[in-house]
mmCIF file of the C-alpha atoms, coordinates in Angstrom:
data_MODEL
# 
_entry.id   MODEL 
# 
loop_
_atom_site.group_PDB 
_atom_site.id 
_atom_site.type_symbol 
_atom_site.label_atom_id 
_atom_site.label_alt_id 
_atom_site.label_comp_id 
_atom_site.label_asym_id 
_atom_site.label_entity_id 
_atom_site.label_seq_id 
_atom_site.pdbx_PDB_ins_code 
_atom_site.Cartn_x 
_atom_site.Cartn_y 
_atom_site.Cartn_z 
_atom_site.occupancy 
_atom_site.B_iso_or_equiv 
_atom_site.pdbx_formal_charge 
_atom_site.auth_seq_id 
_atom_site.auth_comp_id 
_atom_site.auth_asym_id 
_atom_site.auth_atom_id 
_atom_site.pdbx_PDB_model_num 
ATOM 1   C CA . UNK A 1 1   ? -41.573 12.112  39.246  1.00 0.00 ? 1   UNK A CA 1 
ATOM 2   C CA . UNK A 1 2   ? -39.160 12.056  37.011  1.00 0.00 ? 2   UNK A CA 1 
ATOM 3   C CA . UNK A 1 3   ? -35.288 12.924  37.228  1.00 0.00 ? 3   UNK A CA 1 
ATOM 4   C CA . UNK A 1 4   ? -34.169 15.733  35.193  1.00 0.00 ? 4   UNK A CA 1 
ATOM 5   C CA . UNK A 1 5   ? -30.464 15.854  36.393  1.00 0.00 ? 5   UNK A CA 1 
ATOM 6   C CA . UNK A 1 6   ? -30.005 11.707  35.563  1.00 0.00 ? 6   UNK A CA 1 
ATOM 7   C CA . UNK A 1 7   ? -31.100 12.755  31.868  1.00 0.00 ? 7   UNK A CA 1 
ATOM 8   C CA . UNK A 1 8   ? -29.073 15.940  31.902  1.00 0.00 ? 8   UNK A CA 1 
ATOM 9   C CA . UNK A 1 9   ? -26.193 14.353  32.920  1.00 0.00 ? 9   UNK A CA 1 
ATOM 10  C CA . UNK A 1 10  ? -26.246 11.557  30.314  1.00 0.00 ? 10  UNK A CA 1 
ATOM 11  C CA . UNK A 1 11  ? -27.136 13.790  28.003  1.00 0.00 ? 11  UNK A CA 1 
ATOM 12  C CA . UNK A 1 12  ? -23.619 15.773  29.178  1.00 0.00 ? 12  UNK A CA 1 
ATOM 13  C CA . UNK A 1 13  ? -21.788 12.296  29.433  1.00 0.00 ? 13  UNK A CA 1 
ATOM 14  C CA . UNK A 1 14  ? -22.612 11.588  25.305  1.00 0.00 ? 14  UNK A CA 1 
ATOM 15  C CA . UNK A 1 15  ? -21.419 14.821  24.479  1.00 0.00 ? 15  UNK A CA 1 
ATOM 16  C CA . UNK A 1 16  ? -18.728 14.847  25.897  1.00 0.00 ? 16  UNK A CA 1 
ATOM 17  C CA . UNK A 1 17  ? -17.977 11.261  24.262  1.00 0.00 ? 17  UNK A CA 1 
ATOM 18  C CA . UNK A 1 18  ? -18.494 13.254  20.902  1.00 0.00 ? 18  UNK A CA 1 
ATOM 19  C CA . UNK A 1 19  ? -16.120 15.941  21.681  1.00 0.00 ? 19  UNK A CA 1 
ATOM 20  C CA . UNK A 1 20  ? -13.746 13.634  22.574  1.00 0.00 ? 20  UNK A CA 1 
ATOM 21  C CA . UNK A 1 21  ? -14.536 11.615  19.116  1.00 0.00 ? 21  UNK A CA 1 
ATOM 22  C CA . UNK A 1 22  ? -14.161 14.655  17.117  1.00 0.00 ? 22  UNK A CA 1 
ATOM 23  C CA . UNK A 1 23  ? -10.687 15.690  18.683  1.00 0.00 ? 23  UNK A CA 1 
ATOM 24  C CA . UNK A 1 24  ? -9.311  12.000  18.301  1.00 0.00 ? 24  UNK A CA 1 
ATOM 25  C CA . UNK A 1 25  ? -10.478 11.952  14.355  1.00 0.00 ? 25  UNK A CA 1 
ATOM 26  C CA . UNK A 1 26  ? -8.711  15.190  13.503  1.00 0.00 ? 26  UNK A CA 1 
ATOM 27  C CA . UNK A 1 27  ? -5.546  13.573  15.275  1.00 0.00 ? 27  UNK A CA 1 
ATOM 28  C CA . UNK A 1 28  ? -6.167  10.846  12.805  1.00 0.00 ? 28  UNK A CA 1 
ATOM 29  C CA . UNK A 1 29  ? -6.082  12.779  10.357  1.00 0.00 ? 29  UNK A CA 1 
ATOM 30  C CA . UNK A 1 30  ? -3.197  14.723  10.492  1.00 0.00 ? 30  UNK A CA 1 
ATOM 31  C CA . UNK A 1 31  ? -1.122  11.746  11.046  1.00 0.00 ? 31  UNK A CA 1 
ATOM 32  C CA . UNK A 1 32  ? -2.708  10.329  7.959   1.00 0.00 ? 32  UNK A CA 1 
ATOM 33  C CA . UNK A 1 33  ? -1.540  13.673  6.017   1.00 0.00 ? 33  UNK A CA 1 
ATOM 34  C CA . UNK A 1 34  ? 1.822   13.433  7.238   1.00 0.00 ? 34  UNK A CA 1 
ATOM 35  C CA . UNK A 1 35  ? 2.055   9.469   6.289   1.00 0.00 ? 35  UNK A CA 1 
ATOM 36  C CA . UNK A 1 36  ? 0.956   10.614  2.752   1.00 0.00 ? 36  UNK A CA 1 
ATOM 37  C CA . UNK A 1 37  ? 2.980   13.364  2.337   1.00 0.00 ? 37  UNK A CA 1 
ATOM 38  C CA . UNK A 1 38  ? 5.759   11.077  2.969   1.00 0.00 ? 38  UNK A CA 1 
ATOM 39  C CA . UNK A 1 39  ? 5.101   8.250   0.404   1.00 0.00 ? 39  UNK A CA 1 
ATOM 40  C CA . UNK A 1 40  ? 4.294   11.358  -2.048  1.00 0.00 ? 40  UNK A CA 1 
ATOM 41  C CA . UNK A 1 41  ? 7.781   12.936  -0.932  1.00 0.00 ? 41  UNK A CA 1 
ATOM 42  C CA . UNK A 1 42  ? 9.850   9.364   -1.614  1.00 0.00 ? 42  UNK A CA 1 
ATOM 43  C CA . UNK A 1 43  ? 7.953   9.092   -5.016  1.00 0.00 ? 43  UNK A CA 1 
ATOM 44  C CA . UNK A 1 44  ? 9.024   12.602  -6.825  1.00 0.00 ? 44  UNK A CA 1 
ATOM 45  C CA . UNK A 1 45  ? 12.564  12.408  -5.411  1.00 0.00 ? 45  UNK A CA 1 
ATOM 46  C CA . UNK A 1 46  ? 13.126  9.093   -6.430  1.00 0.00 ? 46  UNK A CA 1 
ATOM 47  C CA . UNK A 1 47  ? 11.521  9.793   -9.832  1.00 0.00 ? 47  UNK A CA 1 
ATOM 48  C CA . UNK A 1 48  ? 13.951  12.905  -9.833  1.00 0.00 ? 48  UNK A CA 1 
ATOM 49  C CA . UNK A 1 49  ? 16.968  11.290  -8.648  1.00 0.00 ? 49  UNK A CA 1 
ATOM 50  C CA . UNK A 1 50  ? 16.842  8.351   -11.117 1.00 0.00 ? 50  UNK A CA 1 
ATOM 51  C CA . UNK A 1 51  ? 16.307  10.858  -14.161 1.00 0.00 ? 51  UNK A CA 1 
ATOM 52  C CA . UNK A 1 52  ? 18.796  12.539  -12.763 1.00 0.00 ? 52  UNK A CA 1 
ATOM 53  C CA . UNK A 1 53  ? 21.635  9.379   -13.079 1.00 0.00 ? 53  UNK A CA 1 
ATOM 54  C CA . UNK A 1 54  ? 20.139  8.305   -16.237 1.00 0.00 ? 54  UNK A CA 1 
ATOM 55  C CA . UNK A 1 55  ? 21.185  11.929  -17.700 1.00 0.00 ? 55  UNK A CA 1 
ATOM 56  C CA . UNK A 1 56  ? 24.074  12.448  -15.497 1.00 0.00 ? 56  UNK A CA 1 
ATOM 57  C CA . UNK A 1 57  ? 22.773  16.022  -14.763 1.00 0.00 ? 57  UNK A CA 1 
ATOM 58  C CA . UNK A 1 58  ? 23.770  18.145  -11.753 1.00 0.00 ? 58  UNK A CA 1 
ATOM 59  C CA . UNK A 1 59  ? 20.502  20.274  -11.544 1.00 0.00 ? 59  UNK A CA 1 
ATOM 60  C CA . UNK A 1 60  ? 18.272  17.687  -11.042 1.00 0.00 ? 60  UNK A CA 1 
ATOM 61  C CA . UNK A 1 61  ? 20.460  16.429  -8.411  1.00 0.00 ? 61  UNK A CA 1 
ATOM 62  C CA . UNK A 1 62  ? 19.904  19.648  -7.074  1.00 0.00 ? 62  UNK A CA 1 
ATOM 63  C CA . UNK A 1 63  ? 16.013  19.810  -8.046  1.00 0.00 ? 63  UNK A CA 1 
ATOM 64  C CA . UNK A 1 64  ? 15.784  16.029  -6.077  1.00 0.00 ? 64  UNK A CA 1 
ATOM 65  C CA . UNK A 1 65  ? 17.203  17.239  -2.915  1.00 0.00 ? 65  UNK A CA 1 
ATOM 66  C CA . UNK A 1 66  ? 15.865  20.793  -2.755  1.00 0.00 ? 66  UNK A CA 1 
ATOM 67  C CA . UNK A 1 67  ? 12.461  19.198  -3.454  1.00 0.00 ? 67  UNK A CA 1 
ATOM 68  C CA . UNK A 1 68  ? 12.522  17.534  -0.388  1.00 0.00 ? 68  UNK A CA 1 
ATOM 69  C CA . UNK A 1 69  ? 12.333  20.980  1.797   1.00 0.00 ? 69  UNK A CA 1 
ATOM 70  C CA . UNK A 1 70  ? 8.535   21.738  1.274   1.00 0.00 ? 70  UNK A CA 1 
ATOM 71  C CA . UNK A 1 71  ? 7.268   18.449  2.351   1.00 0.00 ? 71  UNK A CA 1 
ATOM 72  C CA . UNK A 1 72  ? 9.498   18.545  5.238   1.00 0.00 ? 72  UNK A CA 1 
ATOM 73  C CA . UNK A 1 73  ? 8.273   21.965  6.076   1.00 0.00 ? 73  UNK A CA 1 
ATOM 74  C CA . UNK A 1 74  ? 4.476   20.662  5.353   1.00 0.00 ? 74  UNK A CA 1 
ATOM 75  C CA . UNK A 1 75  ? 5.071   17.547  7.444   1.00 0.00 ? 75  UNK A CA 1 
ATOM 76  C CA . UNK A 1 76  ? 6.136   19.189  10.444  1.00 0.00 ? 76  UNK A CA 1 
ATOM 77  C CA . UNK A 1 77  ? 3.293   21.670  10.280  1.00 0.00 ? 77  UNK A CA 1 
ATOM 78  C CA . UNK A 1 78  ? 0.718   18.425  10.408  1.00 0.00 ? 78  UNK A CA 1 
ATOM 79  C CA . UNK A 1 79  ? 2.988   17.340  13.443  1.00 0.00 ? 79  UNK A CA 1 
ATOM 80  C CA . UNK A 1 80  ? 2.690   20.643  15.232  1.00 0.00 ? 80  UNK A CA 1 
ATOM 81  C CA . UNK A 1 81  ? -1.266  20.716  14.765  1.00 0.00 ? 81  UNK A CA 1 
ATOM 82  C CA . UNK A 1 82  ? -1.331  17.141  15.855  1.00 0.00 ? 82  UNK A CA 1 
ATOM 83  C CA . UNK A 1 83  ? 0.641   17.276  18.977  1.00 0.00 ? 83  UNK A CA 1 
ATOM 84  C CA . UNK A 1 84  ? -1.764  20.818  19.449  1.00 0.00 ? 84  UNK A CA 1 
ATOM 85  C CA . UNK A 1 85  ? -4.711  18.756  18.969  1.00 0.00 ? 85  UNK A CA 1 
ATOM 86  C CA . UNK A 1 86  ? -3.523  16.188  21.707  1.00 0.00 ? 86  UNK A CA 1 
ATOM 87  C CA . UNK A 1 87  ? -2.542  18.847  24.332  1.00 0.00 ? 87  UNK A CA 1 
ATOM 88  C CA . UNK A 1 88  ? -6.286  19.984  23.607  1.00 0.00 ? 88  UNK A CA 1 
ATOM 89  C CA . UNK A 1 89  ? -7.485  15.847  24.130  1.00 0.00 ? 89  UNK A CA 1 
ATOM 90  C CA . UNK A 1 90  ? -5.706  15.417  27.329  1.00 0.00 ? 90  UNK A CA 1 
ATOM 91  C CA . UNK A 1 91  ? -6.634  18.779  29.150  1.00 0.00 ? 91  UNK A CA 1 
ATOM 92  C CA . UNK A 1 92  ? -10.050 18.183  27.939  1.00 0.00 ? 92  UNK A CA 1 
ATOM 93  C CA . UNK A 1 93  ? -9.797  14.136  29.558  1.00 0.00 ? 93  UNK A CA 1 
ATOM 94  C CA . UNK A 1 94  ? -8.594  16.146  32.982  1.00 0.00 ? 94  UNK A CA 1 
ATOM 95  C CA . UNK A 1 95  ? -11.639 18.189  32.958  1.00 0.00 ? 95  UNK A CA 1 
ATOM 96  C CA . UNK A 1 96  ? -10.010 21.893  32.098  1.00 0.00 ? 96  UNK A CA 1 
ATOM 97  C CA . UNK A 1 97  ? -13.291 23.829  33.163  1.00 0.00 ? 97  UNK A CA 1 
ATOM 98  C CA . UNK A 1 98  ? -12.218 27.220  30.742  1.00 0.00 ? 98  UNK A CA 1 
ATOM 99  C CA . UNK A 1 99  ? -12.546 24.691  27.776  1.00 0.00 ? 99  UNK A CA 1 
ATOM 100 C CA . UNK A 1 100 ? -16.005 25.194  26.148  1.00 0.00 ? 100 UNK A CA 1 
ATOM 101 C CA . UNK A 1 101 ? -17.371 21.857  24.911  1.00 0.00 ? 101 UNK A CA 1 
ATOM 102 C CA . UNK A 1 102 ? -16.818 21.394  20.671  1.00 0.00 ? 102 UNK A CA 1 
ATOM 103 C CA . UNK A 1 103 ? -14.630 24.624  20.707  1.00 0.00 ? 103 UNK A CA 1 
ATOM 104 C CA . UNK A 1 104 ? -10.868 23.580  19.490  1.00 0.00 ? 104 UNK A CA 1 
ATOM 105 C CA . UNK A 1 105 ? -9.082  26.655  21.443  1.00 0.00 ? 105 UNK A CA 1 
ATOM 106 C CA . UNK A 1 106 ? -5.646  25.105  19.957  1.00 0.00 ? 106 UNK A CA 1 
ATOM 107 C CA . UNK A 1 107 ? -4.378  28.574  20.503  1.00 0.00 ? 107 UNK A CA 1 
ATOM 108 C CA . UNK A 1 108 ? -3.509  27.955  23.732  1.00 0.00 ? 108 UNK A CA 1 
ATOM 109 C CA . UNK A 1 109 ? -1.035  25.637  23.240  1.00 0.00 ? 109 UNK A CA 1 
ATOM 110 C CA . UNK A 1 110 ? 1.798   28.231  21.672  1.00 0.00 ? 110 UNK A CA 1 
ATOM 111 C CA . UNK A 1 111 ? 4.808   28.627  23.269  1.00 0.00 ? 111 UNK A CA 1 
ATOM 112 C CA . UNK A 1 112 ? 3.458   32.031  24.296  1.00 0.00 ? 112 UNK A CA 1 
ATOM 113 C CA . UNK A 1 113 ? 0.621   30.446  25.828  1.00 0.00 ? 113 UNK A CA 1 
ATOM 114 C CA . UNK A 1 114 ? 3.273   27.043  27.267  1.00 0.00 ? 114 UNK A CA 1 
ATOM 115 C CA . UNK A 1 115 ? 3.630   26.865  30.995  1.00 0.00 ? 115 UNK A CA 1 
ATOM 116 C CA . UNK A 1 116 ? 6.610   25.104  31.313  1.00 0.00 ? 116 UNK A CA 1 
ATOM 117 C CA . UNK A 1 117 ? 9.676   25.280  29.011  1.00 0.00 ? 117 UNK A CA 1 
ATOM 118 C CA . UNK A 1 118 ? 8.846   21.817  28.010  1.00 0.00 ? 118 UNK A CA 1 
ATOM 119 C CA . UNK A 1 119 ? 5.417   22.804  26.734  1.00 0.00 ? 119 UNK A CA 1 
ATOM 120 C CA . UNK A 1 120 ? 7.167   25.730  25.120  1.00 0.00 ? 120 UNK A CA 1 
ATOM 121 C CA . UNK A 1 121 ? 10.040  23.298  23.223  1.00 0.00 ? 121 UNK A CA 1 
ATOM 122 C CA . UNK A 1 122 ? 6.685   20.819  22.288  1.00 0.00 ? 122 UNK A CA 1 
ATOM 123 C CA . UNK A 1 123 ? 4.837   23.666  20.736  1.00 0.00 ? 123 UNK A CA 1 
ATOM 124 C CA . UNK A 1 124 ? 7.740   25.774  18.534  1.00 0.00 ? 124 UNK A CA 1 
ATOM 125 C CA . UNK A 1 125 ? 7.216   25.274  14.881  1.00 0.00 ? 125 UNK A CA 1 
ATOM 126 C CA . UNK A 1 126 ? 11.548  24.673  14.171  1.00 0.00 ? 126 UNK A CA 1 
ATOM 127 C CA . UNK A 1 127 ? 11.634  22.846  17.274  1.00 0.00 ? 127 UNK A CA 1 
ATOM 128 C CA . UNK A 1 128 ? 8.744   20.673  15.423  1.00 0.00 ? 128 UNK A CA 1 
ATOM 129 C CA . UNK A 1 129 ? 11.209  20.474  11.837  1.00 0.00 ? 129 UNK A CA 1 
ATOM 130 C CA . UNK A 1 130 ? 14.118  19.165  13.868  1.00 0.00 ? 130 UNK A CA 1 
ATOM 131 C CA . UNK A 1 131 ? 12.729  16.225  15.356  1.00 0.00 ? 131 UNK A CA 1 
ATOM 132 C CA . UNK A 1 132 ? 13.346  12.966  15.200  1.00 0.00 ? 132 UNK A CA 1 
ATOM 133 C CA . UNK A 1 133 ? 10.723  11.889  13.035  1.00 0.00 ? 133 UNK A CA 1 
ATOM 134 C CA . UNK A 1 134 ? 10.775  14.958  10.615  1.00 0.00 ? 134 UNK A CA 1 
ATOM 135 C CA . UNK A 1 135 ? 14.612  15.656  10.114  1.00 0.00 ? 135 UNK A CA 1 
ATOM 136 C CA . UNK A 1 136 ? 16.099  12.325  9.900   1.00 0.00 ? 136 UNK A CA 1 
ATOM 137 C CA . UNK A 1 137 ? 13.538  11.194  7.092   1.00 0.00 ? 137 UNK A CA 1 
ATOM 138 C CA . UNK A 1 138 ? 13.646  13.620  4.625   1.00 0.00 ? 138 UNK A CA 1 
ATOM 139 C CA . UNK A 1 139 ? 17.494  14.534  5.557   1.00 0.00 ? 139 UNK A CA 1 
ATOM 140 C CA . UNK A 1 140 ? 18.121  10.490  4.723   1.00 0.00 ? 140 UNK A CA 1 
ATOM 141 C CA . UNK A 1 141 ? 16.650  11.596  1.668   1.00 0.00 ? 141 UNK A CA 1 
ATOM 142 C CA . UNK A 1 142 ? 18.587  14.466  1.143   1.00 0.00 ? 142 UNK A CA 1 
ATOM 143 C CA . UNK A 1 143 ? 21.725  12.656  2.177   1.00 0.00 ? 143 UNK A CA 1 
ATOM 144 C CA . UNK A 1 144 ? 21.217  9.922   -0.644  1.00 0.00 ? 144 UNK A CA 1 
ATOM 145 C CA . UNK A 1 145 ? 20.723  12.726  -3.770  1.00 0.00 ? 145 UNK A CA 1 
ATOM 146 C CA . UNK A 1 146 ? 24.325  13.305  -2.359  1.00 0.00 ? 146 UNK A CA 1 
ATOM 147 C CA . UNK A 1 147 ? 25.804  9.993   -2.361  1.00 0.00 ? 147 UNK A CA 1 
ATOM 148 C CA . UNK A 1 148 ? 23.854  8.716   -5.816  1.00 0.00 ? 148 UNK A CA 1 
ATOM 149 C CA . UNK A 1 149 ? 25.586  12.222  -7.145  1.00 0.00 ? 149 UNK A CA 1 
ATOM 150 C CA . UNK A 1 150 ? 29.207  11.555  -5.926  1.00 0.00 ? 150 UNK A CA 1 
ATOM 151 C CA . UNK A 1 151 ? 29.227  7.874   -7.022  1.00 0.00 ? 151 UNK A CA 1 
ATOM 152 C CA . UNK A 1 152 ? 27.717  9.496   -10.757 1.00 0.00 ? 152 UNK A CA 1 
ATOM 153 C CA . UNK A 1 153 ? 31.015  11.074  -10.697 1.00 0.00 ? 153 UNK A CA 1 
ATOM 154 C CA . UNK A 1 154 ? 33.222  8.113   -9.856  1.00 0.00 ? 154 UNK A CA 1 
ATOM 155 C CA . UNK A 1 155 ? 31.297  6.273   -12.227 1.00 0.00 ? 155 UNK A CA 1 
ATOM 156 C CA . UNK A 1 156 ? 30.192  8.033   -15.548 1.00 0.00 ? 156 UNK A CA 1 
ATOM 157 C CA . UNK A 1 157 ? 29.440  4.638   -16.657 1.00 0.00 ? 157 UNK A CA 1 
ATOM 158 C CA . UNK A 1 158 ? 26.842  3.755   -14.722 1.00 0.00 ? 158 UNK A CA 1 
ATOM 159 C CA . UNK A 1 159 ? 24.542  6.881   -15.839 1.00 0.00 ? 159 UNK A CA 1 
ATOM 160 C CA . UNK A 1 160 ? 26.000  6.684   -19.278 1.00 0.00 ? 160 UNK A CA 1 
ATOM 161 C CA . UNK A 1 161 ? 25.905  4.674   -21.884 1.00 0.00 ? 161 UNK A CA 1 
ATOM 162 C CA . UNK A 1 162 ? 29.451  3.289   -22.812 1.00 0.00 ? 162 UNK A CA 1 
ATOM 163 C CA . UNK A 1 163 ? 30.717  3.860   -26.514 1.00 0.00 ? 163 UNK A CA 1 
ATOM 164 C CA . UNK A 1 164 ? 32.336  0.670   -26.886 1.00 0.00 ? 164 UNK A CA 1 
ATOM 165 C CA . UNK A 1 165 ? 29.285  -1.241  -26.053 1.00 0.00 ? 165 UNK A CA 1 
ATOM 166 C CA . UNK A 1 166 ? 27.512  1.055   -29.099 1.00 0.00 ? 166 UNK A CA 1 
ATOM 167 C CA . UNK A 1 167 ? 30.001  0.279   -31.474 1.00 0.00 ? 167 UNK A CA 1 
ATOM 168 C CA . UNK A 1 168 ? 30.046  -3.504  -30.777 1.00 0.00 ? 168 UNK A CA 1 
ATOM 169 C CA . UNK A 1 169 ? 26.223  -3.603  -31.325 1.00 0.00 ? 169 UNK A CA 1 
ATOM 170 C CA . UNK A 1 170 ? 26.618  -1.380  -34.486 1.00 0.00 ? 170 UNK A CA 1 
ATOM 171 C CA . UNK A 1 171 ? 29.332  -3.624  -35.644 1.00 0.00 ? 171 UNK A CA 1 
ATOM 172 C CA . UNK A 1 172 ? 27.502  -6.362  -34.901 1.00 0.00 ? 172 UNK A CA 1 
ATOM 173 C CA . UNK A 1 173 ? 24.282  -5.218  -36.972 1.00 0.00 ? 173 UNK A CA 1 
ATOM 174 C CA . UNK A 1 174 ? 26.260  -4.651  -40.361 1.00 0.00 ? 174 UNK A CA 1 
ATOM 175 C CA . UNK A 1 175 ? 27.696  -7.750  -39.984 1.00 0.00 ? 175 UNK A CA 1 
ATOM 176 C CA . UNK A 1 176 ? 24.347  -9.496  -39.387 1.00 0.00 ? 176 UNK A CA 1 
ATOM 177 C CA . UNK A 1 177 ? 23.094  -7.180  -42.442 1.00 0.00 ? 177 UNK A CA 1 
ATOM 178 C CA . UNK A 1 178 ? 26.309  -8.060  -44.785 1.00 0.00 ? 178 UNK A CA 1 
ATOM 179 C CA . UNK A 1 179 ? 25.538  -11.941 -44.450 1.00 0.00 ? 179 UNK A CA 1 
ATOM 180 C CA . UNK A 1 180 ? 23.361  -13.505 -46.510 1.00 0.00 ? 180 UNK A CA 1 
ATOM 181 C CA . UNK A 1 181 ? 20.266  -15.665 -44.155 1.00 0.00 ? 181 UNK A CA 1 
ATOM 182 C CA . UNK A 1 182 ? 20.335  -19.547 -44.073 1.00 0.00 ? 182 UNK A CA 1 
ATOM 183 C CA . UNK A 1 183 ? 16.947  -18.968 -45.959 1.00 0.00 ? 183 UNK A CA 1 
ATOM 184 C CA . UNK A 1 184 ? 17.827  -16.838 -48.758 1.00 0.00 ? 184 UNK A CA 1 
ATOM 185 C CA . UNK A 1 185 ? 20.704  -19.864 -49.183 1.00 0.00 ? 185 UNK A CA 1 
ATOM 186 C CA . UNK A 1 186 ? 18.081  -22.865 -49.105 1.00 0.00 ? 186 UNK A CA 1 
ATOM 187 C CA . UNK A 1 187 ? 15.955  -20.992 -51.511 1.00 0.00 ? 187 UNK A CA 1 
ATOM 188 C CA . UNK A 1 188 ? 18.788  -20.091 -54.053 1.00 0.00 ? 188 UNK A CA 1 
ATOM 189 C CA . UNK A 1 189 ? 19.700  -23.998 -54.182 1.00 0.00 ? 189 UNK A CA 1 
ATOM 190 C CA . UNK A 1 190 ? 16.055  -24.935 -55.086 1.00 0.00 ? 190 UNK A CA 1 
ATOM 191 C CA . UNK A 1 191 ? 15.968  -22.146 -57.655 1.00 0.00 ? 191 UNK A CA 1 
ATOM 192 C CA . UNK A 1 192 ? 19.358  -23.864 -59.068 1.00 0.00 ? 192 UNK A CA 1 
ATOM 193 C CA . UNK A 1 193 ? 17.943  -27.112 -58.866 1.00 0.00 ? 193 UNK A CA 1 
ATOM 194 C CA . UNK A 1 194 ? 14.831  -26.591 -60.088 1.00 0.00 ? 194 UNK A CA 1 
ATOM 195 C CA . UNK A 1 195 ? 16.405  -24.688 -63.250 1.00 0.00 ? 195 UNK A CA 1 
ATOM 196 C CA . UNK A 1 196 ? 18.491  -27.366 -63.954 1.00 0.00 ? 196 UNK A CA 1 
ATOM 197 C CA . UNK A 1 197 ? 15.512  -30.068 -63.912 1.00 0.00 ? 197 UNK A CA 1 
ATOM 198 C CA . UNK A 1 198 ? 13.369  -28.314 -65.713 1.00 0.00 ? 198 UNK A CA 1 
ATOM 199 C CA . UNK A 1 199 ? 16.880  -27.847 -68.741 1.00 0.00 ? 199 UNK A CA 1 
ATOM 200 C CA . UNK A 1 200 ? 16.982  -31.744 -68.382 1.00 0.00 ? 200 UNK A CA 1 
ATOM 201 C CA . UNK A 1 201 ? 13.327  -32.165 -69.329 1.00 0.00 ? 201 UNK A CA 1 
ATOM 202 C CA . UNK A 1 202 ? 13.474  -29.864 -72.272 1.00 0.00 ? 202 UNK A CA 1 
ATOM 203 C CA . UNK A 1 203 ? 16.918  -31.975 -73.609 1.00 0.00 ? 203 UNK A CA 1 
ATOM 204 C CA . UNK A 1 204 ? 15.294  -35.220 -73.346 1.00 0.00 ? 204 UNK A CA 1 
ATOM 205 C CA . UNK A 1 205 ? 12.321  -34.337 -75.236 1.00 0.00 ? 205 UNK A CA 1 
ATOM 206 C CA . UNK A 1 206 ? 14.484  -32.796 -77.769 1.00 0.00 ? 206 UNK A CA 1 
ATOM 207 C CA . UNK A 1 207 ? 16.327  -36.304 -78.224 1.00 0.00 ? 207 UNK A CA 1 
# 
């Protein structure tokens, strides 16, 4: 005879490995969006902020650091869905019996839906922007647009070019084009020479 509630059961036990499987890779993946997002983030306002001292222009010291608010924004909302996705993993690992198996009810875990005020604080969106790992990045960011700005107007210099080093290399140039080469000197001297060798020849024939 065989045992229909041993297979049913191991048949329950893989599935729920699955489920399980399928919460932990979207996890994965938002943390992998939110890792992107942040090398794409240092790339433009980098990009931004060095065109900006090479020009010496206030509004793309503005652009750099304004630039920074939608991937903050877009980062915290792949924070917020990933700590909703683990709330789902662990209520799921403690056996939650009004959580259907491959549903993702990540409704539930709103601060309307939060039992404690801790749950509440874990699942609000600007609670999400402000922490630690959100706000400090991209205001670091934000904080060095200001400083590279402020030292562009101690020193002009460093986004500009300076005058006086123009004007020596300009200088320099029509002095370098006034002078005749050490070539066009070595060839002039065998032209001479060669003249005067070939005047010889033609007087000593003569005689």
């Amino acid at each position: 005879m065989v045992d229909v509630s041993n297979d049913i059961a191991d048949e329950h036990n893989v599935s729920f490995l699955k489920y399980l499987t399928f919460i932990q890779d979207v996890i994965t993946r938002m943390n992998r969006n939110a890792f992107q997002l942040k090398g794409w983030s240092i790339t433009i306002v980098a990009a931004l902020a060095a065109l900006a001292v090479d020009k010496g222009s206030l509004l793309l010291f503005i652009v750099a650091a304004v630039a920074t608010a939608p991937f903050c924004f877009l980062d915290a909302y792949y924070l917020l869905m990933e700590r909703q996705f683990r709330g789902l993993y662990n209520d799921v690992i403690k056996g939650c019996s009004d959580i259907k198996l491959f549903s993702m009810p990540i409704n539930r875990y709103t601060p309307k839906e939060a039992k404690t005020n801790e749950e509440k604080i874990k699942y609000t969106y600007w609670r999400v922007v402000c922490s630690r790992s959100v706000i400090w990045f991209y205001g670091s960011m934000c904080l060095l647009c200001v400083v590279a700005f402020f030292v562009c107007l101690k020193w002009p210099l460093l986004s500009q070019k300076s005058p006086d080093l123009d004007s020596r290399r300009i200088g320099a140039a029509s002095v370098d084009c006034s002078l005749p080469r050490y070539s066009e000197l070595v060839d002039k001297d065998f032209e001479v020479r060669r003249s005067g060798e070939e005047s010889f020849k033609w007087e000593y024939k003569w005689k």
